[in-house]
C-alpha positions as MATLAB code, in Angstrom:
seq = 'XXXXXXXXXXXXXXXXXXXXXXXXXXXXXXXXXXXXXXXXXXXXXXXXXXXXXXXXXXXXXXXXXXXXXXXXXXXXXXXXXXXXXXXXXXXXXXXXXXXXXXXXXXXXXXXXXXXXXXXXXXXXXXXXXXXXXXXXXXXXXXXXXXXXXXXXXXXXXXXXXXXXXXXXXXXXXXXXXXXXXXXXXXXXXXXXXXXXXXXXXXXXXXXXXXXXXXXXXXXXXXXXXXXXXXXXXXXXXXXXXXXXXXXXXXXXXXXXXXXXXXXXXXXXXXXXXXXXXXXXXXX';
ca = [
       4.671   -6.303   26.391;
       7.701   -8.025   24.738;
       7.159   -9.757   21.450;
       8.546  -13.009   21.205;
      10.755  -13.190   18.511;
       9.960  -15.581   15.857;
      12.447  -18.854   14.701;
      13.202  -17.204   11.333;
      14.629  -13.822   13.256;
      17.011  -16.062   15.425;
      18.077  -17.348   12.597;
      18.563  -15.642    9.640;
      19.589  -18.290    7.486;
      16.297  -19.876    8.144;
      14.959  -16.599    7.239;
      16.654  -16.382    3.553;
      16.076  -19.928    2.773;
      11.663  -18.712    3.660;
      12.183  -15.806    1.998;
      13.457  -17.527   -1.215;
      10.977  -20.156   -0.933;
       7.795  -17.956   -1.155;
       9.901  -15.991   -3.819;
       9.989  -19.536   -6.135;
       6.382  -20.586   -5.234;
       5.413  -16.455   -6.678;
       7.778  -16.943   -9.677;
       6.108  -20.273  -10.403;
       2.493  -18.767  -10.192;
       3.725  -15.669  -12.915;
       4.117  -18.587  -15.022;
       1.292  -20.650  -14.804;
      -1.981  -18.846  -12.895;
      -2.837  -17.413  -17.019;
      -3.040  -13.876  -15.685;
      -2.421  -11.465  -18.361;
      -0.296   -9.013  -16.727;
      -0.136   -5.292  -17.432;
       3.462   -4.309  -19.169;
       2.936   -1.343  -21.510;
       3.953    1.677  -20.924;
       2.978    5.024  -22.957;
       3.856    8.731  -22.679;
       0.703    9.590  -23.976;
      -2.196   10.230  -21.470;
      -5.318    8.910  -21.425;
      -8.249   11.109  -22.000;
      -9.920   11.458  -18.853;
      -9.004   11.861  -14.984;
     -10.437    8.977  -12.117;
      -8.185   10.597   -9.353;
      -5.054   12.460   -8.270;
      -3.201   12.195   -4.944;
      -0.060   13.533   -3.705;
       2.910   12.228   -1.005;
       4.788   14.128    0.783;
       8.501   12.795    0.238;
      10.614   13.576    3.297;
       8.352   13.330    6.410;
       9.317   13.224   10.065;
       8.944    9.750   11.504;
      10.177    9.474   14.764;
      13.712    9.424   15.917;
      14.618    7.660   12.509;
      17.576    8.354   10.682;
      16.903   11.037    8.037;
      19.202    9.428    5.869;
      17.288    6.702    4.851;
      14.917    9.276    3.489;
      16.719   10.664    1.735;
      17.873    7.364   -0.087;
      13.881    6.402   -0.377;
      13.894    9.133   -2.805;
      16.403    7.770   -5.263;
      14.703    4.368   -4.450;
      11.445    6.082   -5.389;
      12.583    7.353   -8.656;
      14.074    4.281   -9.566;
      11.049    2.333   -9.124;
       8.857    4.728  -10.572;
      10.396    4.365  -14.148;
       9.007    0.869  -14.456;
       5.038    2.358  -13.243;
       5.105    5.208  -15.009;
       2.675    5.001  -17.841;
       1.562    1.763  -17.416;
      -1.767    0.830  -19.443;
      -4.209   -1.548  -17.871;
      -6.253   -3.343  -20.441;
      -9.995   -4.629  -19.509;
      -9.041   -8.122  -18.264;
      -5.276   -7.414  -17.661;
      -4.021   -7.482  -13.980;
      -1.418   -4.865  -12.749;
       1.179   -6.406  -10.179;
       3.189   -4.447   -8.446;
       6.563   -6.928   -8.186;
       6.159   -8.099  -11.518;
       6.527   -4.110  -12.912;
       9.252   -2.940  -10.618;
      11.495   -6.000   -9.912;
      13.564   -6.974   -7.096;
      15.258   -3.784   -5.347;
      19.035   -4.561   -5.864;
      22.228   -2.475   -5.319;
      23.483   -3.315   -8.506;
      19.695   -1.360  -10.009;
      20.920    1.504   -7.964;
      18.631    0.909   -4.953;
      20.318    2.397   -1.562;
      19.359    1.410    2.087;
      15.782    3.617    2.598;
      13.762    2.591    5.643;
      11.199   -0.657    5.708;
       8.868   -2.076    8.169;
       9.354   -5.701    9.004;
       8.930   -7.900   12.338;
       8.135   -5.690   14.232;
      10.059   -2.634   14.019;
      11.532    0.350   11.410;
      15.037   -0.792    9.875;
      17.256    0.070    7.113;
      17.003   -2.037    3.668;
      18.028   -2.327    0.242;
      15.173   -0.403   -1.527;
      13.205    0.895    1.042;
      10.486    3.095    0.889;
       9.291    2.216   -2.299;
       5.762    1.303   -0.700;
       4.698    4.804   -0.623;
       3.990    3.971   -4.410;
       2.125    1.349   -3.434;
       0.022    2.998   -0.953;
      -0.394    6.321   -3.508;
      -1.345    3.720   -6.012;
      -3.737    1.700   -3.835;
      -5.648    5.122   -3.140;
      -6.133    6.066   -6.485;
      -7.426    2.521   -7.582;
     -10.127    2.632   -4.431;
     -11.399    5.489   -6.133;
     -11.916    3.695   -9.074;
     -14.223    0.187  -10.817;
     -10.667   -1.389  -10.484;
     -10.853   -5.302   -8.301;
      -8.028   -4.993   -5.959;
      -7.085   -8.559   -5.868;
      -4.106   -8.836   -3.079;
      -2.962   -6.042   -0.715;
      -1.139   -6.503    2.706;
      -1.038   -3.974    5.244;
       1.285   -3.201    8.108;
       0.433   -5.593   11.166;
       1.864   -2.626   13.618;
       1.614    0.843   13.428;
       5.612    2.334   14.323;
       4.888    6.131   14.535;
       2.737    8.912   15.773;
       0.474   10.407   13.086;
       2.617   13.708   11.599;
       0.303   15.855    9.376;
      -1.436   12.041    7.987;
      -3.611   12.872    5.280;
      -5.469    9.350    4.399;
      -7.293    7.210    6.814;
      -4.784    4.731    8.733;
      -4.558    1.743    7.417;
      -5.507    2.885    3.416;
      -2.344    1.520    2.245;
      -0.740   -0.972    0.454;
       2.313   -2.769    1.362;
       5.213   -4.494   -0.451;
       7.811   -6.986   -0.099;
       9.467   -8.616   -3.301;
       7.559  -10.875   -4.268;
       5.206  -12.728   -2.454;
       3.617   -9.600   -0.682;
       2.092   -8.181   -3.552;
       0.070   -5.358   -4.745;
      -2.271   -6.467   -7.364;
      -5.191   -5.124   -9.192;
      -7.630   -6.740  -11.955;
      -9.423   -4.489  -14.770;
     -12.618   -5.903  -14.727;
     -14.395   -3.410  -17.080;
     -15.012   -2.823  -20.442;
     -12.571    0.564  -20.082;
      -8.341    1.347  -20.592;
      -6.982    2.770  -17.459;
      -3.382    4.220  -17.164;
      -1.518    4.786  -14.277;
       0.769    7.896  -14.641;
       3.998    9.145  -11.756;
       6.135   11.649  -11.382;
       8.044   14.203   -8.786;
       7.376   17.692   -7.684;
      10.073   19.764   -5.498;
       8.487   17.825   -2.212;
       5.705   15.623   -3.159;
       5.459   12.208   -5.406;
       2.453   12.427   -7.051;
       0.477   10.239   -8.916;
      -3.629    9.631  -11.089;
      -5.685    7.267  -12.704;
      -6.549    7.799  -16.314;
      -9.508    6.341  -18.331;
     -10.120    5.956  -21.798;
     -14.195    7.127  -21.300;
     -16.006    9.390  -18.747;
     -17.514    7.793  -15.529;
     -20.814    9.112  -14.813;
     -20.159    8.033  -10.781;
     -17.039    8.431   -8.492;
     -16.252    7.054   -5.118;
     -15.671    9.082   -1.571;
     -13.774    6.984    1.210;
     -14.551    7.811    4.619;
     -12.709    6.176    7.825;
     -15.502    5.046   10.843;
     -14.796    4.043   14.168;
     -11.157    4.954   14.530;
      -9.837    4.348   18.354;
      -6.546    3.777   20.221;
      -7.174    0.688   22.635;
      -4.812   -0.735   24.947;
      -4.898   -5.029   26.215;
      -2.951   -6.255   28.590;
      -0.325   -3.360   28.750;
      -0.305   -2.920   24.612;
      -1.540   -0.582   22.865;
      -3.340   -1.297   19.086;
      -5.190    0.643   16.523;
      -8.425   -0.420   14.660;
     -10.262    1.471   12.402;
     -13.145    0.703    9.352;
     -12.479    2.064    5.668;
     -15.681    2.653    3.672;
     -16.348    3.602   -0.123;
     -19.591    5.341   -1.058;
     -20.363    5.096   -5.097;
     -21.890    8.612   -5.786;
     -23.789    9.787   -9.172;
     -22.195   12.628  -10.412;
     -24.677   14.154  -12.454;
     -27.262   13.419   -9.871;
     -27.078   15.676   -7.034;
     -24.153   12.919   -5.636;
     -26.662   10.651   -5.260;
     -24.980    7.493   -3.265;
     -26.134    4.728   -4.954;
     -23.414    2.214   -3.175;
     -22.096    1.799    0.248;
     -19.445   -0.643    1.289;
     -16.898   -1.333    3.705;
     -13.506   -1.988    2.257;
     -11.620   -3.109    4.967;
     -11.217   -3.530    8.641;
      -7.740   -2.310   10.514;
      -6.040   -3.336   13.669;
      -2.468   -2.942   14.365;
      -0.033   -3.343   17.121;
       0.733    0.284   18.142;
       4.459    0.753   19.288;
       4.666    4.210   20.724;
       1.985    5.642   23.358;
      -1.432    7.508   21.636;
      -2.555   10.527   23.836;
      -6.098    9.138   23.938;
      -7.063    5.196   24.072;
      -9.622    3.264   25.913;
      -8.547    0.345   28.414;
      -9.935   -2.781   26.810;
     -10.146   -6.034   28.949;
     -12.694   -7.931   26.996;
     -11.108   -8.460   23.584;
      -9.113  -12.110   23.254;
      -6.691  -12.861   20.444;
      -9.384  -14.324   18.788;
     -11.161  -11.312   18.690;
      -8.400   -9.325   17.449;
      -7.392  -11.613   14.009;
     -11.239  -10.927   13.369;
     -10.746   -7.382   13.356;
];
């Protein structure tokens, strides 16, 4: 099925001018929404590990020009610098934009691949939201309040040696798509980055012990096609475990429910004729 192109794509000076608008309205709540944002940064480590995780770097997506990344690395490292470190005080919020900036060639920042209306193109600091989506992971696994995440709305490649549950991310566009968390405890946690010979890796520090932990589980993952298109739903659940209690789950809660325009052909789905679009933005 062809997707009707929206006003701002036909005309990309319409585009900018929305762009720039949402851009002004996020600047403006930085200023007054009385957030205290996250902005120190320390080589020292906190005492105890929440969670590790580790991305691959180069991975093979698609037909997609290798290129591009290649330049997500440098992108990567660039953005990085401005994460690394980063203390999160109890009542602090971390955001994302606010830490790393907008992507500019002038910062460095080459063309790296990005996902936007619809399909995989080249832009000016793309890639950098496989920090986000390491980061989002490690704070899932944590007390943290997530407190705005966006997700792809279409899913652009066949899964290649996936490691997390579809849809477990956490995607960014300067500004006003946002990755935000809020320390609502009593504890210090510290994000801390860096780079192996093929992998970006990342944890969650905390200044005291947890006597629980989280496991995430995906349910209900299928391929469906409507009308000729294929999508992709999924659920992502969190289970709150004891530790020193035989992993006694003491918690159980979904954290989020995926579906995503598909654009390449799974090798198993399920013809669908009963779902309207109604159905599909309650998914």
């Amino acid at each position: 099925m062809k997707q009707r192109k929206l006003l701002s794509q036909r005309h990309p000076i319409l585009y900018f001018i929305a762009v720039w608008a949402r851009r002004i309205r996020r600047y403006a709540d930085w200023y007054f929404d009385n957030k205290k944002y996250a902005n120190k940064q320390t080589t020292e480590k906190l005492a105890f590990r929440v969670k590790k995780h580790q991305s691959v770097l180069l991975k093979k997506l698609g037909d997609s020009d290798m290129q591009l990344q290649i330049n997500k690395i440098t992108n990567l490292k660039i953005a990085v610098k401005q994460i690394n470190g980063i203390v999160i005080q109890p009542g602090e919020t971390f955001s994302f934009c606010k830490l790393v900036g907008l992507p500019t060639k002038r910062k460095g920042y080459l063309l790296g691949m990005e996902l936007t209306f619809g399909e995989a193109r080249a832009g000016i600091g793309g890639g950098i939201c496989q920090i986000s989506n390491l980061i989002h992971w490690l704070v899932i696994h944590s007390p943290l309040t997530v407190t705005e995440r966006y997700h792809h709305s279409f899913d652009p490649f066949p899964d290649d040696g996936r490691v997390l549950p579809f849809g477990s991310g956490a995607t960014v566009f300067y500004n006003y798509r946002d990755y935000q968390f809020t320390n609502n405890t009593d504890h210090v946690f510290q994000l801390n980055l860096w780079f192996t010979d093929k992998c970006l890796e990342g944890e969650l520090r905390i200044d005291t012990e947890l006597d629980y932990g989280y496991h995430i589980s995906e349910k209900n993952h299928q391929f469906i096609r409507i009308d000729g298109t294929f999508y992709r739903k999924n659920e992502i659940w969190r289970e709150k475990i004891l530790k020193y209690k035989s992993g006694q789950i003491v918690e159980t809660e979904l954290i989020t429910k995926n579906f995503a325009r598909v654009t390449y052909t799974p090798d198993n789905y399920i013809e669908d004729t009963n779902y309207t679009d109604t159905n599909k933005k309650h998914l």
